[in-house]
PDB file of N, CA, C and O in Angstrom:
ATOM      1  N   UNK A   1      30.471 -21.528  -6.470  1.00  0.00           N
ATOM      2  CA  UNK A   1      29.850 -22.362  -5.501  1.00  0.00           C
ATOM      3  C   UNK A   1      29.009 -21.479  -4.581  1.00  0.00           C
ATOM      4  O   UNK A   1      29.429 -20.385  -4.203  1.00  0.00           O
ATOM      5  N   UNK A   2      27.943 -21.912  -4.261  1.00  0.00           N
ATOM      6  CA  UNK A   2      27.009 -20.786  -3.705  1.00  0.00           C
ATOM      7  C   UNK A   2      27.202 -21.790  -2.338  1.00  0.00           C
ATOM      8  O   UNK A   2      27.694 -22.918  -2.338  1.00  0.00           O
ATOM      9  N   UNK A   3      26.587 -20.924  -1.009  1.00  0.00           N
ATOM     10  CA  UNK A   3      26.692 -21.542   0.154  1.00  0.00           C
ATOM     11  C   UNK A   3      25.546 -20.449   0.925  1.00  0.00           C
ATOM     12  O   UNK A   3      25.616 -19.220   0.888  1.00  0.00           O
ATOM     13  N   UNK A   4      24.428 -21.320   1.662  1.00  0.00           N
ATOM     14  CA  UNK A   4      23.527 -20.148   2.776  1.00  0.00           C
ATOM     15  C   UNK A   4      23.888 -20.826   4.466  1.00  0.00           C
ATOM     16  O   UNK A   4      23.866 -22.009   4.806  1.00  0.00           O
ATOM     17  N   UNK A   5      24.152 -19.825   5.155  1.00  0.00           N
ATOM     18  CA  UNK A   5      24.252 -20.279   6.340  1.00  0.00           C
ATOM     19  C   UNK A   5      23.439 -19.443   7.208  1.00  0.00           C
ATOM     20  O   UNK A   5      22.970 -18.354   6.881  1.00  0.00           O
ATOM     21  N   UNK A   6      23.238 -20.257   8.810  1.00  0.00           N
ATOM     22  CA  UNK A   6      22.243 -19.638   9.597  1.00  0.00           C
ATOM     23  C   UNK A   6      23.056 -18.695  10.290  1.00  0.00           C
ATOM     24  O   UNK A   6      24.200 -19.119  10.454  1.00  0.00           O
ATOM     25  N   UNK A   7      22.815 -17.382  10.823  1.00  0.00           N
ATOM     26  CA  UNK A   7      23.258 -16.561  11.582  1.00  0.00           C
ATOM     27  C   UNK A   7      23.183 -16.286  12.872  1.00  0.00           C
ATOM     28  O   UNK A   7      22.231 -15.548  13.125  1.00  0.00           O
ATOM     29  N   UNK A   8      23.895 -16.631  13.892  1.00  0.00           N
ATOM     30  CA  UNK A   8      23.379 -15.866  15.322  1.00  0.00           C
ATOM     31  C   UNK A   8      24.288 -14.447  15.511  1.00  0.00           C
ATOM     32  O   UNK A   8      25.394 -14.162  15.052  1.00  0.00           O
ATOM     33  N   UNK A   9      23.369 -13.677  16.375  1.00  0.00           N
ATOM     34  CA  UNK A   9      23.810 -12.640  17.077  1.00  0.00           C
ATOM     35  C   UNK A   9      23.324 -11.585  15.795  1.00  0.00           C
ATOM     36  O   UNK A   9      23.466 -10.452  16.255  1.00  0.00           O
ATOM     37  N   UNK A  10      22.983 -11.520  14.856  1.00  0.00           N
ATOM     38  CA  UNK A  10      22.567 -10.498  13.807  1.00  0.00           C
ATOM     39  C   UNK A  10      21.255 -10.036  13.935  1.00  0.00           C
ATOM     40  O   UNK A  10      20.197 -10.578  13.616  1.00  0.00           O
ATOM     41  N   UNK A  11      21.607  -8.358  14.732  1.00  0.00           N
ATOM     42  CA  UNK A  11      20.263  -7.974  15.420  1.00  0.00           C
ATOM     43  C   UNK A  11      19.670  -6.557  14.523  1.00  0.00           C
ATOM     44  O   UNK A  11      18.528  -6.181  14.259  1.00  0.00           O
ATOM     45  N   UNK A  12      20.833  -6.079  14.255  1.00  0.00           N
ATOM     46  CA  UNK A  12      20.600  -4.705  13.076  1.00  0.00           C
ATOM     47  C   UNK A  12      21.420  -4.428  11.789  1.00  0.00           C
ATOM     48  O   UNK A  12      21.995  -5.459  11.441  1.00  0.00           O
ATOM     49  N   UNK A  13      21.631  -3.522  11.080  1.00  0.00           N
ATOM     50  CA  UNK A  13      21.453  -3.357   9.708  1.00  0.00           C
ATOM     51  C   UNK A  13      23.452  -3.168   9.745  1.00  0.00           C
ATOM     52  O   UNK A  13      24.291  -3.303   8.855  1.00  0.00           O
ATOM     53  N   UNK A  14      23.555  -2.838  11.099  1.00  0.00           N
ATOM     54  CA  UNK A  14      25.343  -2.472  11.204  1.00  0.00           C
ATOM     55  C   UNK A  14      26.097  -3.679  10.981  1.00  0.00           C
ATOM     56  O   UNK A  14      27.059  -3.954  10.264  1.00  0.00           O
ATOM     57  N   UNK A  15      24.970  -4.694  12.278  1.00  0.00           N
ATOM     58  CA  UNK A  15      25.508  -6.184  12.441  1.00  0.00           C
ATOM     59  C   UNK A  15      25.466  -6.821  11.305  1.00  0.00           C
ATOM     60  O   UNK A  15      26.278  -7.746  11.309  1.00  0.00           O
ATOM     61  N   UNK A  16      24.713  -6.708  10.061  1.00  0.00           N
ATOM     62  CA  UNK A  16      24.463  -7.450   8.894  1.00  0.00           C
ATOM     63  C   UNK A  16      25.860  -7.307   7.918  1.00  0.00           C
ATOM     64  O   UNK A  16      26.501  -8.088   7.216  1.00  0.00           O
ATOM     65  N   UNK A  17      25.973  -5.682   8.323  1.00  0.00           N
ATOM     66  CA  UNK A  17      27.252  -4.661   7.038  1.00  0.00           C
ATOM     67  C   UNK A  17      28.575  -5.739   7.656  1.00  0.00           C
ATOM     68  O   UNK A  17      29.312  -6.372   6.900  1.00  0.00           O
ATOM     69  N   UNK A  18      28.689  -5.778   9.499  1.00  0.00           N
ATOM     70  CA  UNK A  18      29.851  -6.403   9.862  1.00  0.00           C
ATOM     71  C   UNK A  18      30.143  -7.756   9.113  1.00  0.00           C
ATOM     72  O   UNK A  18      31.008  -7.906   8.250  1.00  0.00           O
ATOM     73  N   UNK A  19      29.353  -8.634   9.544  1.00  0.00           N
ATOM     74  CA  UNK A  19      29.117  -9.963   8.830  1.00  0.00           C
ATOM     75  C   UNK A  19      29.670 -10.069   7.345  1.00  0.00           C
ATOM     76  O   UNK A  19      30.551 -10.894   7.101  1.00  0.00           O
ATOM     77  N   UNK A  20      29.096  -9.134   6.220  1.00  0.00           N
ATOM     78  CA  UNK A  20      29.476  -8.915   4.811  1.00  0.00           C
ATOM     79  C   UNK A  20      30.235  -9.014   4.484  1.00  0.00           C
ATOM     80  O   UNK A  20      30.668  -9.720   3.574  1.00  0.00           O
ATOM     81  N   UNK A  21      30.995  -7.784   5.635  1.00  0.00           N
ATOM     82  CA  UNK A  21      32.151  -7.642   4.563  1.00  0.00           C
ATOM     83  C   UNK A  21      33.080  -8.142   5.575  1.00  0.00           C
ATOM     84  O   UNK A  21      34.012  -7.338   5.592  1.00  0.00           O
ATOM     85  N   UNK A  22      33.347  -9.332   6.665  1.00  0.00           N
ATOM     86  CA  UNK A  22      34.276  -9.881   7.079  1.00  0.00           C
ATOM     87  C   UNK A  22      33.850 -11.548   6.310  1.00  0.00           C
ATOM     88  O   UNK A  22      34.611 -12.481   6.569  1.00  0.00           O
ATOM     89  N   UNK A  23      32.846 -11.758   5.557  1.00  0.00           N
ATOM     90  CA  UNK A  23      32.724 -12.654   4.822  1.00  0.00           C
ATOM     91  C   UNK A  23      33.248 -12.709   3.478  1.00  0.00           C
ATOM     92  O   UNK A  23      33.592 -13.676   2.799  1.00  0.00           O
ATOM     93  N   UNK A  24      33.237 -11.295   3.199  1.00  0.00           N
ATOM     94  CA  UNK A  24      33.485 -10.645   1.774  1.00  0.00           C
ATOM     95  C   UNK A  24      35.040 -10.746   1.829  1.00  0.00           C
ATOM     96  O   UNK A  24      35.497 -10.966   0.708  1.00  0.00           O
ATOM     97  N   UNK A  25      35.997 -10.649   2.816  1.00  0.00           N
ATOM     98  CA  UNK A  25      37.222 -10.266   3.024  1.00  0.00           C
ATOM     99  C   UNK A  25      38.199 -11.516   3.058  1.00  0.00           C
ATOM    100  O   UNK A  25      39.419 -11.527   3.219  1.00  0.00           O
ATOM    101  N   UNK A  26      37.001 -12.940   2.791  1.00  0.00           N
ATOM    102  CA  UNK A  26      37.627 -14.612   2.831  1.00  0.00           C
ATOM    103  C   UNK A  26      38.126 -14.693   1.957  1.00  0.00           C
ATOM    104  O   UNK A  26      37.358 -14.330   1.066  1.00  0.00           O
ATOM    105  N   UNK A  27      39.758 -15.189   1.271  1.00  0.00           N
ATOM    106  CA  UNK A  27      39.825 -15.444   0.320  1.00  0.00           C
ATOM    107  C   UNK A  27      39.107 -16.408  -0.410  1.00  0.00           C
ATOM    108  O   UNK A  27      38.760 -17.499   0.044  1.00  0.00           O
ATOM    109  N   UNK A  28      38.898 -16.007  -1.509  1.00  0.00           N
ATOM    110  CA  UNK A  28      37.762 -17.092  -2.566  1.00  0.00           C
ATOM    111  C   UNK A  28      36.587 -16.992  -2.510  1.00  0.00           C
ATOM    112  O   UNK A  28      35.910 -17.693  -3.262  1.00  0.00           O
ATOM    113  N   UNK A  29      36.126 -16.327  -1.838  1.00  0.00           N
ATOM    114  CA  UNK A  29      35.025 -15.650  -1.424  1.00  0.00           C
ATOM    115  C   UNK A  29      34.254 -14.356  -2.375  1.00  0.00           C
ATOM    116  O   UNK A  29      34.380 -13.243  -1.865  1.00  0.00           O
ATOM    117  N   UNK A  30      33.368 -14.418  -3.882  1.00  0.00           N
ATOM    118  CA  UNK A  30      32.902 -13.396  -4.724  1.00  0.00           C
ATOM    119  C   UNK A  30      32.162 -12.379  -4.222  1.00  0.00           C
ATOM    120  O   UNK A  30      32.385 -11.169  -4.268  1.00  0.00           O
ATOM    121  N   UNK A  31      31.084 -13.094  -3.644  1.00  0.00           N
ATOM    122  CA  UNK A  31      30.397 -11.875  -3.257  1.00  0.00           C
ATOM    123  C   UNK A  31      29.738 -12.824  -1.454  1.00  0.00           C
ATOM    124  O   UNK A  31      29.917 -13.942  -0.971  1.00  0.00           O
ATOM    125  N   UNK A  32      29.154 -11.864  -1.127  1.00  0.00           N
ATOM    126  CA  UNK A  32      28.418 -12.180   0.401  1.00  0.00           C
ATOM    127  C   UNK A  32      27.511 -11.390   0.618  1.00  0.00           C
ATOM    128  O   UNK A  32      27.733 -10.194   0.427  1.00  0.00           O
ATOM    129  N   UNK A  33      26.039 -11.886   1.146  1.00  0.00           N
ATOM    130  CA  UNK A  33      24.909 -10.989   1.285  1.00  0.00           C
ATOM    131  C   UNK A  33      24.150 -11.734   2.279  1.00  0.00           C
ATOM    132  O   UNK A  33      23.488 -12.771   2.264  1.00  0.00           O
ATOM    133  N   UNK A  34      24.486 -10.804   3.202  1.00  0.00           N
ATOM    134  CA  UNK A  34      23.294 -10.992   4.731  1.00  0.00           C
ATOM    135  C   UNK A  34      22.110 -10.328   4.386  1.00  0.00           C
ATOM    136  O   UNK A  34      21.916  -9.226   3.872  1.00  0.00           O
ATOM    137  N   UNK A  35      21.206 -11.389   4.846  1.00  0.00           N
ATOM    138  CA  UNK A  35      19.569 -11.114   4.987  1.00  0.00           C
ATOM    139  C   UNK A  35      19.407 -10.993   6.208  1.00  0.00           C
ATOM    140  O   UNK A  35      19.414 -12.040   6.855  1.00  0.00           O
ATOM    141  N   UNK A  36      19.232  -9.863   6.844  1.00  0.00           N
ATOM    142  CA  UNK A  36      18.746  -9.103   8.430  1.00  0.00           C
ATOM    143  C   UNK A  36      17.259  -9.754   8.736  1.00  0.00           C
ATOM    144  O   UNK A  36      16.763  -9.800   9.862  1.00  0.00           O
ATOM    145  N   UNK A  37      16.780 -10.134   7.808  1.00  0.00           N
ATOM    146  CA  UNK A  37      14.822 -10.323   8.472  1.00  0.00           C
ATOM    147  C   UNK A  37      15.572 -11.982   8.983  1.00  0.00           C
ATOM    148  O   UNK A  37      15.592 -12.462  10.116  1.00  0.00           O
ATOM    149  N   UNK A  38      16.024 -12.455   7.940  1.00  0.00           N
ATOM    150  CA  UNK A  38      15.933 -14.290   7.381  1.00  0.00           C
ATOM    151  C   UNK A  38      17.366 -14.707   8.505  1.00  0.00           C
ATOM    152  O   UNK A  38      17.587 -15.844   8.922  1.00  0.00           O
ATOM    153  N   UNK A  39      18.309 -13.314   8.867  1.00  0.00           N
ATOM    154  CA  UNK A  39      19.362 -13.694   9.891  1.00  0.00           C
ATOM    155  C   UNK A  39      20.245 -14.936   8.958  1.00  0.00           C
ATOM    156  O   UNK A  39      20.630 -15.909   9.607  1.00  0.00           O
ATOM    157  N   UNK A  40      20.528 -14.898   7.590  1.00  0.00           N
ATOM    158  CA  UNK A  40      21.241 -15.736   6.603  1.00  0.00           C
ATOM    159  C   UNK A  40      21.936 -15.038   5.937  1.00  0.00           C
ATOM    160  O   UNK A  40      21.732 -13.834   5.784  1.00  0.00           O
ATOM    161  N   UNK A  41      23.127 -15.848   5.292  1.00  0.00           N
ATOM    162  CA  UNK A  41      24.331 -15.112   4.635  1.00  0.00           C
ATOM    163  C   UNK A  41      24.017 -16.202   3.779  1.00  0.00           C
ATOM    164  O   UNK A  41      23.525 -17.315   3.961  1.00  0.00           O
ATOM    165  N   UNK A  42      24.676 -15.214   2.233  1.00  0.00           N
ATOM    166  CA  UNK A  42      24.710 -16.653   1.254  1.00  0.00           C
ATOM    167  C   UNK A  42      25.728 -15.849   0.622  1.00  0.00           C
ATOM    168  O   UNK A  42      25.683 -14.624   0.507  1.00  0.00           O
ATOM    169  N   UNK A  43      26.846 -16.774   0.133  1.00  0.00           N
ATOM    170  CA  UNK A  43      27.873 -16.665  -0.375  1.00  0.00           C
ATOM    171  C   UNK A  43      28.336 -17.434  -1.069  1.00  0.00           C
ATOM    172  O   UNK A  43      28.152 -18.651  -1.074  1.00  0.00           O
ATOM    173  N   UNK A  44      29.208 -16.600  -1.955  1.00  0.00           N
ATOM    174  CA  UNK A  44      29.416 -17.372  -3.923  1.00  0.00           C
ATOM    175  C   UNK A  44      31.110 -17.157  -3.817  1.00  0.00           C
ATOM    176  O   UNK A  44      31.744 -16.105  -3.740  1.00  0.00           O
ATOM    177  N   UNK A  45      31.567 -18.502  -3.842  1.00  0.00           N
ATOM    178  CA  UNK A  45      32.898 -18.506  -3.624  1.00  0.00           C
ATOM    179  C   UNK A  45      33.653 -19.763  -4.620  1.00  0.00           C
ATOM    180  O   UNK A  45      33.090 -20.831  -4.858  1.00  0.00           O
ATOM    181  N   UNK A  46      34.759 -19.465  -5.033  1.00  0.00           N
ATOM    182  CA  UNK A  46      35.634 -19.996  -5.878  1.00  0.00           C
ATOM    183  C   UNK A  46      35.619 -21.779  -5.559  1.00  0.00           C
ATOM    184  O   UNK A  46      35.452 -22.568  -6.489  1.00  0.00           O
ATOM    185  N   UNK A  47      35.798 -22.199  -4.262  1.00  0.00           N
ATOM    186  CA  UNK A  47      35.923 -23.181  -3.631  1.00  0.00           C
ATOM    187  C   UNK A  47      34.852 -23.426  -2.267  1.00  0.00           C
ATOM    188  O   UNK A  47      34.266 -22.536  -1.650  1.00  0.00           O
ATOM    189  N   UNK A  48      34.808 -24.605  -2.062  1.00  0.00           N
ATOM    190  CA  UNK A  48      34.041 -24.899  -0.524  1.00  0.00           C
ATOM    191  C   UNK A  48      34.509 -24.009   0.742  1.00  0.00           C
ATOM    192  O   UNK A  48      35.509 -24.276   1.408  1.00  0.00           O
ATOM    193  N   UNK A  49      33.839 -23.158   0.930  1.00  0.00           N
ATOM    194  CA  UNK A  49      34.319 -22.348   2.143  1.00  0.00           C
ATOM    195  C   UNK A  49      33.620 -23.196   3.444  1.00  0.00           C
ATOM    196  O   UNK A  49      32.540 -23.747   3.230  1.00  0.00           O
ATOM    197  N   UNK A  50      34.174 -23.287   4.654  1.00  0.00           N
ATOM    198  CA  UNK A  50      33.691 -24.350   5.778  1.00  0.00           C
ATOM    199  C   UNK A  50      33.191 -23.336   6.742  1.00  0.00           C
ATOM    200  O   UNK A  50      33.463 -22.136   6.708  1.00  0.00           O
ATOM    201  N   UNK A  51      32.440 -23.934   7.597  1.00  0.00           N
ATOM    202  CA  UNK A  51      31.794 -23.374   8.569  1.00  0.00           C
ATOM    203  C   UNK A  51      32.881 -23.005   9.867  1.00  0.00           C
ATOM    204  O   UNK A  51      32.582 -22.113  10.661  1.00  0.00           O
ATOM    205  N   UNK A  52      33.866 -23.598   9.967  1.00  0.00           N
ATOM    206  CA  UNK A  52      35.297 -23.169  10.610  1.00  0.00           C
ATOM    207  C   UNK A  52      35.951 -21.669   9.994  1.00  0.00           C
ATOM    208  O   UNK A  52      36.380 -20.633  10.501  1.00  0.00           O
ATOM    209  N   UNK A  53      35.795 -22.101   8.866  1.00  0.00           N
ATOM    210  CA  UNK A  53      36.353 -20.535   8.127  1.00  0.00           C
ATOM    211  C   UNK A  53      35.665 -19.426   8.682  1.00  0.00           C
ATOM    212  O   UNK A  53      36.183 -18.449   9.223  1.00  0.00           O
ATOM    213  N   UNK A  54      34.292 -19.680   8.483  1.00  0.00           N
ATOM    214  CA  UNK A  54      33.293 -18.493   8.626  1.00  0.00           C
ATOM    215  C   UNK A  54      33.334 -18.035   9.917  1.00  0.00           C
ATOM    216  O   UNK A  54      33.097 -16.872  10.244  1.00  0.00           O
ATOM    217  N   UNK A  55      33.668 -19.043  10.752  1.00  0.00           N
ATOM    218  CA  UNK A  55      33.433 -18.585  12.312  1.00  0.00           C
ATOM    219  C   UNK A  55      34.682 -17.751  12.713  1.00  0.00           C
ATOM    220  O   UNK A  55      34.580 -16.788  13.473  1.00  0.00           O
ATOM    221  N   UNK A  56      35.921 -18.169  12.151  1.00  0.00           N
ATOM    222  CA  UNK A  56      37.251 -17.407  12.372  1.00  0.00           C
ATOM    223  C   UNK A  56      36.790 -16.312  11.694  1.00  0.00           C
ATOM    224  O   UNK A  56      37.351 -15.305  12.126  1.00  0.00           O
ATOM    225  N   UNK A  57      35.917 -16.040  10.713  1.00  0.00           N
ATOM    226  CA  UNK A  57      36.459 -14.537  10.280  1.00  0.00           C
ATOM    227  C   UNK A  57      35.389 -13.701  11.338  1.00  0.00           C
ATOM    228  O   UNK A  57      35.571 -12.500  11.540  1.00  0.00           O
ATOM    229  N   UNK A  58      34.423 -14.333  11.899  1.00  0.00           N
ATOM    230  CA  UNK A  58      33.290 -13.190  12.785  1.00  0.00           C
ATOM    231  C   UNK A  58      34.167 -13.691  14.110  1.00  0.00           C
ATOM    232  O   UNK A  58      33.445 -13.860  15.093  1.00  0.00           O
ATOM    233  N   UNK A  59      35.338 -13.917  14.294  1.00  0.00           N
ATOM    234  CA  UNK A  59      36.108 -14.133  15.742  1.00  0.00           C
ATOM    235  C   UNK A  59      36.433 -12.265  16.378  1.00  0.00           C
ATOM    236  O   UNK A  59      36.625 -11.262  15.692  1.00  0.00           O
ATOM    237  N   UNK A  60      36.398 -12.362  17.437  1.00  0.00           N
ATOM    238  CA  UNK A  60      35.929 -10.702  17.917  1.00  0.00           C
ATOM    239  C   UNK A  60      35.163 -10.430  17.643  1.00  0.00           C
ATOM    240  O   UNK A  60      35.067  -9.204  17.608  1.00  0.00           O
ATOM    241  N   UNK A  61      34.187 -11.058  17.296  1.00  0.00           N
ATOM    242  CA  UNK A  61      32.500  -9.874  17.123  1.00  0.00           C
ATOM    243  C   UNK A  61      31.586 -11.208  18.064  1.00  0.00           C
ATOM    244  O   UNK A  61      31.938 -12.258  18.603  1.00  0.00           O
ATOM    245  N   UNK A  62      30.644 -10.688  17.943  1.00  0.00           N
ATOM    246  CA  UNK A  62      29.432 -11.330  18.766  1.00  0.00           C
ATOM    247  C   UNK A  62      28.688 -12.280  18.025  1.00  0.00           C
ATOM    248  O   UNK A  62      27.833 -13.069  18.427  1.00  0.00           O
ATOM    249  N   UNK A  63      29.306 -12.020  16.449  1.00  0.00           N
ATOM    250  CA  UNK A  63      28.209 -12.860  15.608  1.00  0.00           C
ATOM    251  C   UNK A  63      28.944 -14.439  15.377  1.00  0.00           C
ATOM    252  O   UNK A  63      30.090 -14.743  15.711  1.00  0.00           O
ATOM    253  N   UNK A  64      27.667 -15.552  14.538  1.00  0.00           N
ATOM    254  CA  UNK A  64      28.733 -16.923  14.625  1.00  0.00           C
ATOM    255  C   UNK A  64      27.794 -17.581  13.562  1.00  0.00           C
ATOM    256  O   UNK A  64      26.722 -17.002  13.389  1.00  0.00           O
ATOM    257  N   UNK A  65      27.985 -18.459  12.986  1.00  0.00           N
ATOM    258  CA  UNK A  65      27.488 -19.556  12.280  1.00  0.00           C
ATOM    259  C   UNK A  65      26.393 -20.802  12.789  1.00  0.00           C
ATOM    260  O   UNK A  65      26.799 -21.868  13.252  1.00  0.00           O
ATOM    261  N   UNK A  66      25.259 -20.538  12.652  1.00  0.00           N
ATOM    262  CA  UNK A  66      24.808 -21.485  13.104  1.00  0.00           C
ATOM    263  C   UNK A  66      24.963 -23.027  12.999  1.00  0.00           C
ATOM    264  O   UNK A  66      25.191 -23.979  13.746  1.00  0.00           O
ATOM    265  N   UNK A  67      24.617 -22.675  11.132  1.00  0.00           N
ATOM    266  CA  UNK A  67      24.589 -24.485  10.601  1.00  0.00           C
ATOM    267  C   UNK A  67      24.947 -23.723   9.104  1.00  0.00           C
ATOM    268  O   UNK A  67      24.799 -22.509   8.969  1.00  0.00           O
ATOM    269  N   UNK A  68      25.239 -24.251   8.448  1.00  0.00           N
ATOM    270  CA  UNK A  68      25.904 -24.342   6.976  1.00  0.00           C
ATOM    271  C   UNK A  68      24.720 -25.338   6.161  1.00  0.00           C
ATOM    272  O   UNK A  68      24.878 -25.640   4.978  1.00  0.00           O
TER     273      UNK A  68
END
């Protein structure tokens, strides 16, 4: 299941790596790839991952989910 969501707070190439791999770290979750220009994540996961999920895993960081 593929999924692109909008990104806030993703300002450099560190903030993109954070995002990844605390997206990468969801269970059911294959792969995850932030686009730094486009400020989008798109992710290929076993099942429907929710925009609740995504926001708990960037919880302590600055970054968040815009829209799904």
């Amino acid at each position: 299941m593929k999924k692109e969501v909008l990104l806030d707070g993703v300002k450099c190439a560190g903030c993109a790596n954070t995002v990844q791999e605390r997206f990468s770290a969801i269970e059911g979750v294959e792969s995850a790839e932030v686009d730094l220009a486009t400020k989008k994540a798109v992710l290929e996961s076993q099942t429907e991952i929710d925009t609740e999920t995504l926001n708990a895993a960037l919880a302590e960081t600055n970054y968040s989910v815009l829209s799904a």
